[in-house]
C-alpha positions as CSV (number, residue, x, y, z in Angstrom):
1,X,-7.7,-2.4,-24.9
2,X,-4.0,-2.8,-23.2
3,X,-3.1,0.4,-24.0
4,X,-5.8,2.1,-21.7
5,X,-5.5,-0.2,-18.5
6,X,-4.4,1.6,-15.4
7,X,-1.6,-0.4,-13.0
8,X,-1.7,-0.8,-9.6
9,X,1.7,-1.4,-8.6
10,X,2.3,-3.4,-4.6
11,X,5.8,-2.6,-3.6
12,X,7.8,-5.7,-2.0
13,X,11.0,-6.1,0.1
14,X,12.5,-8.3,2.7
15,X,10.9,-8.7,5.5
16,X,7.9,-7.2,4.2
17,X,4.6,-8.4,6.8
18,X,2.5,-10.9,4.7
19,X,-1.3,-9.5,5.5
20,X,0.0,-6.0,4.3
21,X,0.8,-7.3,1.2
22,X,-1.6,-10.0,0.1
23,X,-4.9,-8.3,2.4
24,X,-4.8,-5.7,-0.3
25,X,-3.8,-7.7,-3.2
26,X,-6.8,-10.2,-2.3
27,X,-9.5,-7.0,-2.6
28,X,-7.7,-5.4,-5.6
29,X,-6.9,-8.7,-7.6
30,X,-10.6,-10.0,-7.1
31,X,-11.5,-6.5,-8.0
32,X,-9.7,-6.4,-11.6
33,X,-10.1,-9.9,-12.4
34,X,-13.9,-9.9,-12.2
35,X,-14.2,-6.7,-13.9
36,X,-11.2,-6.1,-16.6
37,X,-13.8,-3.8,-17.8
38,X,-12.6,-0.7,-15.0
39,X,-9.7,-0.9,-17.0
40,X,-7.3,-1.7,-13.9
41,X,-4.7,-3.9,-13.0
42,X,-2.6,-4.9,-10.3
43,X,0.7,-6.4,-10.1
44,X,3.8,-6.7,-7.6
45,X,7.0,-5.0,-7.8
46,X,10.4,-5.2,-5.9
47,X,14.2,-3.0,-6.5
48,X,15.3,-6.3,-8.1
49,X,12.4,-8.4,-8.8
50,X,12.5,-11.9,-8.6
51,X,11.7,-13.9,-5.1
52,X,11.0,-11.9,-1.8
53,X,10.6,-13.5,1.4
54,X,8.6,-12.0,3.7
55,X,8.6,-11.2,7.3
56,X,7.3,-14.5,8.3
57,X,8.5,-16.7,5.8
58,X,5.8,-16.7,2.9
59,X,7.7,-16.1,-0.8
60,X,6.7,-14.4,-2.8
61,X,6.9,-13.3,-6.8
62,X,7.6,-9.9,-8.0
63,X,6.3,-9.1,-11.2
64,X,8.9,-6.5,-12.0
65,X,11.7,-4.8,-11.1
66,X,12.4,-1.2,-10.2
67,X,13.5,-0.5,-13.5
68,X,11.3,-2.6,-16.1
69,X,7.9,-1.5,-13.9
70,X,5.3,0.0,-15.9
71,X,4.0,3.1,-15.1
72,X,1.7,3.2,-12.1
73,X,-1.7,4.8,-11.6
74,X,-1.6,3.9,-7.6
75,X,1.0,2.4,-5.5
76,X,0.3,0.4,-2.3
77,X,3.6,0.4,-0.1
78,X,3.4,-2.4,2.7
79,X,4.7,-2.2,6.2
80,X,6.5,-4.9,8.2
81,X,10.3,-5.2,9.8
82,X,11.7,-4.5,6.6
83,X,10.5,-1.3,6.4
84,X,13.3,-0.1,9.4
85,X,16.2,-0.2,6.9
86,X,14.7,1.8,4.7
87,X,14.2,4.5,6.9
88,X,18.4,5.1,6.2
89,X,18.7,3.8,3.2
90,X,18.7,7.5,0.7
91,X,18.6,5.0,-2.8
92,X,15.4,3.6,-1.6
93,X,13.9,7.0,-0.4
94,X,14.5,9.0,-3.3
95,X,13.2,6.1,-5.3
96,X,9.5,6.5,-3.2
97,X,10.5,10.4,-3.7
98,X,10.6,9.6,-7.3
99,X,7.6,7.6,-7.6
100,X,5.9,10.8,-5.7
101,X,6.0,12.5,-8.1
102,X,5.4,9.9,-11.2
103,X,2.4,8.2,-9.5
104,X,-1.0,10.2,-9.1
105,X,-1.7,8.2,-6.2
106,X,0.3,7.1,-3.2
107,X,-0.9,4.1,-0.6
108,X,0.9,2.6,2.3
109,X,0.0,-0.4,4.8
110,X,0.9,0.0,8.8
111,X,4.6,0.8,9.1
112,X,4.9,1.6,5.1
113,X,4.0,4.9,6.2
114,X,7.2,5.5,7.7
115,X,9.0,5.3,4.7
116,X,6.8,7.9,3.1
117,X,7.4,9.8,6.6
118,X,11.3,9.3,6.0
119,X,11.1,10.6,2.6
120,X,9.4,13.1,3.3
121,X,6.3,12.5,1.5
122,X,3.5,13.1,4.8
123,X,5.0,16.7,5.9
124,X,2.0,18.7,7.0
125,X,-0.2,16.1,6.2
126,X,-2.7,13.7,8.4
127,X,-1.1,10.2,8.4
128,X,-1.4,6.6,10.3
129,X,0.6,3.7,10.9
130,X,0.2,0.3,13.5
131,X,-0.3,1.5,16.9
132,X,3.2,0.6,17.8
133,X,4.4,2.9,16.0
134,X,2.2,6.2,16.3
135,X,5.2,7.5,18.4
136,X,7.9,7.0,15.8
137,X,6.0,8.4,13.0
138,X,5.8,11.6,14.6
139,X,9.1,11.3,15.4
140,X,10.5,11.1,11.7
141,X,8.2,13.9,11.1
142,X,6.5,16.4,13.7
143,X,4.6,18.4,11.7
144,X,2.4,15.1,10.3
145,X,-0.9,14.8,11.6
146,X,-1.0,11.9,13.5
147,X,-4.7,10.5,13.3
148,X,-4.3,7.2,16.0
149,X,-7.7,6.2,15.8
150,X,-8.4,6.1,12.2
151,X,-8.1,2.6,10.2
152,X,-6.7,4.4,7.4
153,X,-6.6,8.3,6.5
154,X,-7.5,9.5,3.2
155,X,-5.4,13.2,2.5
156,X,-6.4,13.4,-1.4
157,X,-3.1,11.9,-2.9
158,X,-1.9,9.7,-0.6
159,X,-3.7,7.2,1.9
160,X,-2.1,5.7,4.9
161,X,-3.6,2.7,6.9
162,X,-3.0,1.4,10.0
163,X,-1.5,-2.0,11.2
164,X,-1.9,-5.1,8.8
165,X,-5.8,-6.2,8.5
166,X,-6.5,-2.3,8.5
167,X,-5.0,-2.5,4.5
168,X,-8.6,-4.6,3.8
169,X,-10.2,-1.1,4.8
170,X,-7.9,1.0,2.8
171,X,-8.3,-1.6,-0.5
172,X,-11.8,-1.7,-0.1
173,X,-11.9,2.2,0.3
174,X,-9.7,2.5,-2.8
175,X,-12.0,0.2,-5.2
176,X,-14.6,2.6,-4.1
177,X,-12.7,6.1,-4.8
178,X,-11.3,4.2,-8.2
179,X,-14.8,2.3,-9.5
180,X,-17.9,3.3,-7.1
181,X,-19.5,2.1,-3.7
182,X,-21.3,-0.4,-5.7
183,X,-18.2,-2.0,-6.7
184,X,-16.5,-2.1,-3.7
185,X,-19.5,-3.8,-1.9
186,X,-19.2,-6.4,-4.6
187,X,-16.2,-7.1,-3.6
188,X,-16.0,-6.9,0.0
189,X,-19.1,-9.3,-0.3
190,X,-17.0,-11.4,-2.9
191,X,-14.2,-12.3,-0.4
192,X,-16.5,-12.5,2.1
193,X,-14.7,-9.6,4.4
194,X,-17.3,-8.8,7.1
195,X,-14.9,-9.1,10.5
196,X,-16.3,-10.4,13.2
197,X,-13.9,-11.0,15.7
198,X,-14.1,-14.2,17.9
199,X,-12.2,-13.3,20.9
């Protein structure tokens, strides 16, 4: 029934870096739409909805809006250049601060963890980001954590990944704190994500 699904919400923004969005949206969309029976969804959502273009030129849809979102069970917050204005910008922070404390569970994708730095949301806590910017995460807040080697870092309520393809990882490990090893093997095996890399 409706009334019992769970929403995943994927935040978008300008700028936002294309693999951090749609890497995670591929495992959690295939994940949903081949079993409705978990009882989870996933959808996009931006401040005003509508059309986003991202950091290198893909558009994309949001769903929703900010303020006509439904309520979320897990939010996945992408990285990309677009995440630098945020780091100043207090409407956007204290929405993230907001959803904090509305949404049980709290994702992020390479540099989308330095808006959860900004806002406070990683104090005392063990966090990652891209490589790139290890430096500057610690910077926004010294008491995080820092765990460079780690392709995402689960710390209970919130996860953080590192750069772009490492948001596969942190999907894949969310299907399978959400619905089960079993499940998430399914699906890994479903998109056929089993990196090899050429070079």
């Amino acid at each position: 029934m409706e009334d019992k699904v769970k929403h995943i919400g994927v935040v978008l923004f300008p700028e936002v870096e294309e693999l951090d969005t749609i890497g995670p949206w591929e495992v959690l969309s295939y994940w949903t739409r081949t079993h409705p029976e978990d009882d989870y969804t996933v959808s996009c959502l931006s401040a005003s909805g509508g059309l986003v273009r991202c950091a290198k030129g893909l558009v994309v849809q949001a769903d929703y809006s900010y303020g006509d979102a439904p309520a979320y069970e897990v939010l996945v917050y992408p990285g990309g250049r677009g995440t630098r204005p945020s780091l100043q910008d207090q409407a956007q922070l204290d929405w993230v601060r907001r959803q904090r404390s509305e949404v049980p569970l709290m994702t992020s994708v390479c540099t989308g963890s330095l808006v959860y730095a900004a806002a406070g949301l990683l104090s005392g806590r063990s966090a990652t980001t891209h490589w790139r910017s290890l430096d500057l995460l610690a910077e926004l807040d010294p008491t995080i954590l820092v765990r460079s080697d780690e392709r995402f870092v689960d710390d209970g309520d919130i996860i953080t990944s590192a750069g772009i393809s490492a948001g596969i990882d942190m999907a894949l490990h969310l299907v399978n704190r959400l619905a089960g090893v079993e499940r998430a093997r399914e699906v890994r095996r479903g998109i056929q994500y089993d990196p090899a890399p050429p070079v």
